[in-house]
C-alpha positions as CSV (number, residue, x, y, z in Angstrom):
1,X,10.0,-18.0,-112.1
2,X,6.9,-16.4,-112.7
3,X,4.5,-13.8,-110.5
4,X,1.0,-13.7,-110.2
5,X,-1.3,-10.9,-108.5
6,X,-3.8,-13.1,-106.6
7,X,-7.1,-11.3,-105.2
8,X,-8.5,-13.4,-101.9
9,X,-11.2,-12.9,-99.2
10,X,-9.6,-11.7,-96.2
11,X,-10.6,-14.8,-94.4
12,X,-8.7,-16.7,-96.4
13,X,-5.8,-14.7,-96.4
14,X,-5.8,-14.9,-92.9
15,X,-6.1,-18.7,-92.5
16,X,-3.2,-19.1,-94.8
17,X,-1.5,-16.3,-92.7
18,X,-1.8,-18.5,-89.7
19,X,-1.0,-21.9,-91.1
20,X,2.1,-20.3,-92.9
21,X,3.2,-19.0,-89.1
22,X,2.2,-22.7,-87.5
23,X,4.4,-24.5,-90.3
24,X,7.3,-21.9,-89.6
25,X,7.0,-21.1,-94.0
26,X,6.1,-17.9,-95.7
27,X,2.9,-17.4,-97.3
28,X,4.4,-17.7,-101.0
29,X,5.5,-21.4,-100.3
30,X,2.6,-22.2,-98.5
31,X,0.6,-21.2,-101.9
32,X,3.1,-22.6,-103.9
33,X,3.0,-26.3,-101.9
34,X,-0.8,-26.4,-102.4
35,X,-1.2,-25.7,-105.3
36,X,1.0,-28.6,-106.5
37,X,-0.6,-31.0,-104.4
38,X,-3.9,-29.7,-106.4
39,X,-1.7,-30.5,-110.0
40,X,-0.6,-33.8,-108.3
41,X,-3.7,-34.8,-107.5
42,X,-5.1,-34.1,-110.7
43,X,-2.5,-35.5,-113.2
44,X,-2.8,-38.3,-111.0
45,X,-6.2,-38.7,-111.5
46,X,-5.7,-38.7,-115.5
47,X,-3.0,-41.1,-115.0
48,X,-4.9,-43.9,-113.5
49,X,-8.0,-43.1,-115.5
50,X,-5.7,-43.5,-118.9
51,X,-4.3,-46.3,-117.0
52,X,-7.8,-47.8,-116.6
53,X,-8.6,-47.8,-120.1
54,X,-6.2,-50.3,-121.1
55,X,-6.6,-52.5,-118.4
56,X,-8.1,-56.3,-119.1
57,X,-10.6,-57.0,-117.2
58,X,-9.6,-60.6,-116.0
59,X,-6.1,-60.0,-115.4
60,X,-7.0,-58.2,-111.7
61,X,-8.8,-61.4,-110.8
62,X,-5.8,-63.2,-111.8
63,X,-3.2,-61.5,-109.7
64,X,-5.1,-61.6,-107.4
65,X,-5.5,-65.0,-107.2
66,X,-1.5,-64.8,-107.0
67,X,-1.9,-63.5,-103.0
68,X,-1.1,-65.9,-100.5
69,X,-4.3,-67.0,-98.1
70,X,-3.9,-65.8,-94.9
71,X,-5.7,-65.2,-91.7
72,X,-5.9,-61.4,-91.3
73,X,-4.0,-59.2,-88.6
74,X,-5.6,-58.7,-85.4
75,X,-7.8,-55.7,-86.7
76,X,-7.6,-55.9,-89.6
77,X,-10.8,-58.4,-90.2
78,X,-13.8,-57.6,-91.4
């Protein structure tokens, strides 16, 4: 495990002060869950872009075409 000296406005210390208190968590797992949403997020951006690039371009049409036609759930329509 590593440490890191983070410098932050005082108003957002404070915020992550109080949601820390709301979730009933301490401030260094509060910091530590977001940011590895942020990673999360991001590798899984890269994922489905690299995904992307090998993708055909007629093969969405085609599964597609494999979903059963169906009347829509009550508000789901458009």
């Amino acid at each position: 495990m590593s440490a890191l000296n983070l410098r932050l406005p005082d108003s957002v210390h404070r915020h992550i002060r109080e949601i820390a208190q709301q979730d009933g968590v301490s401030i260094n797992l509060f910091i530590t869950s977001a940011v590895s949403e942020k990673i999360s997020a991001l590798t899984t951006e890269d994922y489905i872009a690299n995904r992307a690039k090998h993708a055909r371009k007629g093969a969405f049409g085609k599964v597609l075409d494999r979903v059963p036609k169906r009347e829509p759930l009550p508000g789901d329509e458009l």
